[in-house]
C-alpha positions as CSV (number, residue, x, y, z in Angstrom):
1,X,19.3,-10.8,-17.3
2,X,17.6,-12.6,-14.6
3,X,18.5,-11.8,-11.1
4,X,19.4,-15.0,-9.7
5,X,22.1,-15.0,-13.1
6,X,23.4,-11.9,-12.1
7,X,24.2,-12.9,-8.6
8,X,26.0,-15.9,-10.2
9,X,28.5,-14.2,-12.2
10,X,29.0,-12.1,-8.9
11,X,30.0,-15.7,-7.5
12,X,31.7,-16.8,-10.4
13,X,34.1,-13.9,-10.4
14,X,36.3,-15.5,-7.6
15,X,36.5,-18.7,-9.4
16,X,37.3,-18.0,-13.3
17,X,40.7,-16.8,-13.2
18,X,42.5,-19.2,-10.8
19,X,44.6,-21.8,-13.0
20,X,43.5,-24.4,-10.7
21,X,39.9,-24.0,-12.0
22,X,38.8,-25.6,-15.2
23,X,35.2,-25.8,-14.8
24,X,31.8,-24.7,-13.5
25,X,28.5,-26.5,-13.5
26,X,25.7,-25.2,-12.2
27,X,22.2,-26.7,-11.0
28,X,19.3,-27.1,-8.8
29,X,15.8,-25.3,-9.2
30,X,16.9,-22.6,-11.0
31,X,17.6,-24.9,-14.2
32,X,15.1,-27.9,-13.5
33,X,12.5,-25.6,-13.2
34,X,9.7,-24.7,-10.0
35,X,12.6,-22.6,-7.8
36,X,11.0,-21.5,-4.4
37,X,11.3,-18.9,-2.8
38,X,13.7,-21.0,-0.1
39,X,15.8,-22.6,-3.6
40,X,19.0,-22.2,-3.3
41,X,21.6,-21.8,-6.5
42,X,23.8,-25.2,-6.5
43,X,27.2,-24.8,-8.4
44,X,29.9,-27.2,-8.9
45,X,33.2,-25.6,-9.2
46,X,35.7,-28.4,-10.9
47,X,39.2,-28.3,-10.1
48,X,42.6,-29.2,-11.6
49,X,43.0,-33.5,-11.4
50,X,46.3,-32.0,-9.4
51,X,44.5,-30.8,-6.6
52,X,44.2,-32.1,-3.4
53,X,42.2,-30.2,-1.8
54,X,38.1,-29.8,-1.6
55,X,35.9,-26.6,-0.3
56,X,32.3,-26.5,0.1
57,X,30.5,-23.6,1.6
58,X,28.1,-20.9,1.0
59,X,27.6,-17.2,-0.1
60,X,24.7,-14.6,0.1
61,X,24.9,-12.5,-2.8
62,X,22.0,-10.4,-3.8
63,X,19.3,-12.2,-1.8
64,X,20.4,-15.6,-3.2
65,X,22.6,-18.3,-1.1
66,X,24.3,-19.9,-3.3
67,X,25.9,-23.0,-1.8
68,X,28.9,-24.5,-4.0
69,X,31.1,-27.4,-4.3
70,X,34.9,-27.3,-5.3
71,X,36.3,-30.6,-6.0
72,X,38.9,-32.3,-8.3
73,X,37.2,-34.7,-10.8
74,X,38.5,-37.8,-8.5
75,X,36.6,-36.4,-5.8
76,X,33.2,-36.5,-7.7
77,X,34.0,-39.4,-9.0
78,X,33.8,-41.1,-5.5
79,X,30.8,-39.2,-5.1
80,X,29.1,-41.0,-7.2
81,X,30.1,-44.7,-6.1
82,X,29.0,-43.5,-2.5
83,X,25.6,-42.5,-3.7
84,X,25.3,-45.5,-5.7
85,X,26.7,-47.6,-2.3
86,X,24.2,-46.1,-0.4
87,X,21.3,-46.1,-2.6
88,X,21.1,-41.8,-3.4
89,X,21.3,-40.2,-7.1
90,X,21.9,-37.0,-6.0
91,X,25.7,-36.2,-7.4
92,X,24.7,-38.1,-10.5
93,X,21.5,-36.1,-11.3
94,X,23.3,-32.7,-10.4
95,X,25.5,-33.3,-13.4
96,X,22.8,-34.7,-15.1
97,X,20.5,-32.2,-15.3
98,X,23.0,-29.3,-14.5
99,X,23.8,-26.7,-16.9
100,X,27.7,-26.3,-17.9
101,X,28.9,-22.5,-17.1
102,X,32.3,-23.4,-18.9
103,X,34.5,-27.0,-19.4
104,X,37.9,-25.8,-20.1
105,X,39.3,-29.4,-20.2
106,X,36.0,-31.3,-21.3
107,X,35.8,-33.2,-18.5
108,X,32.4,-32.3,-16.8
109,X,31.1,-33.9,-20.2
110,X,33.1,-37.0,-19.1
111,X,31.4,-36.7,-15.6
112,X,28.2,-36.2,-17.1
113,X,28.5,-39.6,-19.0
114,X,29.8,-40.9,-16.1
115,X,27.4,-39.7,-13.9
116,X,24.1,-41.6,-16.6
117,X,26.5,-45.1,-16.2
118,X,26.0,-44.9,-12.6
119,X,22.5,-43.9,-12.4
120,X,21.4,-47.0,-14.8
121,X,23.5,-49.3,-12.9
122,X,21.2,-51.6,-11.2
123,X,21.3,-52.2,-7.3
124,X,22.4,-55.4,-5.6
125,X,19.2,-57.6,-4.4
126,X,19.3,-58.3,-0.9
127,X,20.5,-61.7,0.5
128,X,18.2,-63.9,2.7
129,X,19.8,-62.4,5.8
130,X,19.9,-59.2,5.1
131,X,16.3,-59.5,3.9
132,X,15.0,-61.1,7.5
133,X,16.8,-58.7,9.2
134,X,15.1,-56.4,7.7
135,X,11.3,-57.6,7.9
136,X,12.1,-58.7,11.7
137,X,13.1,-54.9,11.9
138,X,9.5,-53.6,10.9
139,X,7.7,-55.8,13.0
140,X,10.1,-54.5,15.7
141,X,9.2,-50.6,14.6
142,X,5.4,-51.4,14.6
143,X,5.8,-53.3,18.1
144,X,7.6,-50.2,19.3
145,X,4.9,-48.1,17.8
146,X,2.3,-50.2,19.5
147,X,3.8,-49.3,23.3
148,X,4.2,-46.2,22.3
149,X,0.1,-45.4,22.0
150,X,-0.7,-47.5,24.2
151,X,1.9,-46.1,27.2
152,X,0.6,-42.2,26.0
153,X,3.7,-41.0,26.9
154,X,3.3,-37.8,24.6
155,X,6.0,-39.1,21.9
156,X,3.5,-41.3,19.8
157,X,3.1,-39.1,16.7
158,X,6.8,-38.2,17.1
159,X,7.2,-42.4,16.6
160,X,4.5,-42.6,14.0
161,X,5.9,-39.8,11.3
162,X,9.4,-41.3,12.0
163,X,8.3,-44.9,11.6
164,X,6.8,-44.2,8.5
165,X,9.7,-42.4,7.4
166,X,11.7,-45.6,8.0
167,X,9.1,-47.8,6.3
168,X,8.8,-46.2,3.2
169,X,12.7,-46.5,2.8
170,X,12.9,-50.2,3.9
171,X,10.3,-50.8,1.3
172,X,12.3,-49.1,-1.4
173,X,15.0,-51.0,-0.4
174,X,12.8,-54.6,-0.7
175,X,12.1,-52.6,-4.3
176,X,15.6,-52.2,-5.4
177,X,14.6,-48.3,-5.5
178,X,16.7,-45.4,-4.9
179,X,16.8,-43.8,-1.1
180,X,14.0,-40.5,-1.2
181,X,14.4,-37.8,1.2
182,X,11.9,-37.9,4.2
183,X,10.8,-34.3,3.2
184,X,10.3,-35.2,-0.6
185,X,8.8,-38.4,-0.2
186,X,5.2,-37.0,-0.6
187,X,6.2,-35.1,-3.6
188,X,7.9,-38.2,-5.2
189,X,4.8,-40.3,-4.8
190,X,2.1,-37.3,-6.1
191,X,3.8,-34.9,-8.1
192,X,4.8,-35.4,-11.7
193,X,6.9,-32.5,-12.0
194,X,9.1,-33.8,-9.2
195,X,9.4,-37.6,-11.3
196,X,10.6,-35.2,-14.2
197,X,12.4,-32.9,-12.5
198,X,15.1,-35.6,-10.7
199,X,15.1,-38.1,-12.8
200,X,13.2,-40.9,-10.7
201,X,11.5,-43.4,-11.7
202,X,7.4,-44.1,-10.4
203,X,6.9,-45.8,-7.4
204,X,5.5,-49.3,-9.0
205,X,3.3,-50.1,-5.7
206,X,-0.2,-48.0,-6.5
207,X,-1.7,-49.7,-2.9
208,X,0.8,-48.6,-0.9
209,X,1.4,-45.5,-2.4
210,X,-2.8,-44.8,-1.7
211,X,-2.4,-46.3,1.9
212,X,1.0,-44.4,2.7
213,X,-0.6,-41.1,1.5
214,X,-3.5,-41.6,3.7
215,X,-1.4,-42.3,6.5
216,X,0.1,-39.2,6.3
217,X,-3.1,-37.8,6.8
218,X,-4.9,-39.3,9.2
219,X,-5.1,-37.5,12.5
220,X,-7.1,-40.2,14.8
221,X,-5.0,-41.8,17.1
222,X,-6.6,-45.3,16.4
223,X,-6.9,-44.9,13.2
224,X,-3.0,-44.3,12.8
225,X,-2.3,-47.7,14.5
226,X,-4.3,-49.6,12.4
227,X,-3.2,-48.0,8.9
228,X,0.6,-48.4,10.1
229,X,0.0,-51.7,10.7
230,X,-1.6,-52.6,7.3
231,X,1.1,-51.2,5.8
232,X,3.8,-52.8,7.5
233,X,1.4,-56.2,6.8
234,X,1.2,-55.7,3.2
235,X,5.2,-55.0,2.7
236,X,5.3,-58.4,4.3
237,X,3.5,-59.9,2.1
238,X,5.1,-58.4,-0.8
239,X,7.9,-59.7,0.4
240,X,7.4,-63.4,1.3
241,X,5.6,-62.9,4.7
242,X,6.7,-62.5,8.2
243,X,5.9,-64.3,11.3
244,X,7.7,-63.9,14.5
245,X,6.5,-66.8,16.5
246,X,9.5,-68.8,15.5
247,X,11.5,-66.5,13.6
248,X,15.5,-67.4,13.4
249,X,18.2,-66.6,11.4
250,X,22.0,-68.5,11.5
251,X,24.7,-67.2,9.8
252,X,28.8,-67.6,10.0
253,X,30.3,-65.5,13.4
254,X,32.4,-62.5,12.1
255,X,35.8,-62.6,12.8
């Protein structure tokens, strides 16, 4: 038996003989495939519909951390519509792709089915203020960026890697896509096995995909500016243009 398996059960032997337990999932690297070295062993425990309490922590066992979830079904059930709310898949493709360690009651099938409703569901577009908001926002981060270099105050890669960080997610968001990770963004937009792995679907915009990557790259100081800056131009113009001599927006007060 593999290592990382054995370690498991050693987990698992805390869990399988409470009554208030009726099911284990587990998931991650070690069942998608391509575990590192720094993978962890992610396992949902699924608790009685009764109980109203929820753990998460972690355990070393055997050189592996194993980080877990306990949770009643409600529980991961609101999981799901908060991922969905806030554009993530991650609870949904846990159960997806997860592996079932034992189902006493059936019901991490039902989540499972649950979990592929929510992961097709599409994602409201953006209304006309939200979506101005939103381009006035980038011409405020590339503005910001601009002060930054040209200030030298020491921070302006700090501002640049963040500022593409929050580009690349506004941009999925103009897309309708799912939120990506800062620190997997690079393998989302190169790696196949990454596509496969979590379920996602290819980034449809091939010159911004090229432009972003090179970004990423580029270590002249000028240079930077002026890539930033023709990325942030041509999500604008995918996106009905932007020019801030005149910009407004009215909208009702909140109250």
């Amino acid at each position: 038996m593999e290592e990382w398996k054995i370690a498991l059960e050693e987990f698992l032997k805390d869990w399988t003989s409470r009554n208030d337990v009726v099911g284990a999932l587990v998931c991650g690297s070690y069942i998608t495939g391509h575990p590192s070295k720094r993978s962890d062993i992610d396992v949902h425990i699924i608790l009685a519909e009764d109980v109203d309490w929820r753990e998460r922590g972690n355990r070393s066992i055997n050189g592996f951390l194993i980080e877990y979830f306990a949770n009643p079904p409600k529980q991961i059930q609101k999981y799901f519509q908060e991922d969905f709310q806030n554009h993530r898949t991650m609870s949904m493709i846990q159960f997806i792709t997860g592996k079932i360690l034992f189902d006493n009651t059936g019901i991490i099938s039902d989540l499972r089915i649950e979990a592929e409703k929510w992961l097709n569901k599409k994602y409201d577009e953006l209304n006309k203020t939200a979506l101005e908001i939103k381009k006035y926002s980038l011409w405020d981060s590339l503005d910001n960026l601009k002060d930054c270099f040209e200030q030298d105050k020491g921070d302006s890669h700090f501002v640049y890697y963040n500022s593409l960080a929050n580009l690349f997610s506004e941009y999925c968001r103009f897309l309708n896509l799912e939120s990506i990770p800062y620190y997997q963004i690079r393998s989302y937009l190169v790696d196949p096995i990454y596509i496969k792995k979590y379920v996602k679907k290819a980034f449809p915009d091939s010159i911004f995909k090229e432009m972003f990557l090179k970004a990423l790259q580029e270590a002249d100081e000028q240079k930077m500016m002026e890539i930033y800056e023709e990325l942030v131009n041509h999500v604008f113009n995918q996106v009905g243009g932007f020019e801030i001599d005149g910009w407004k927006i009215k909208s009702p007060v909140e109250v």
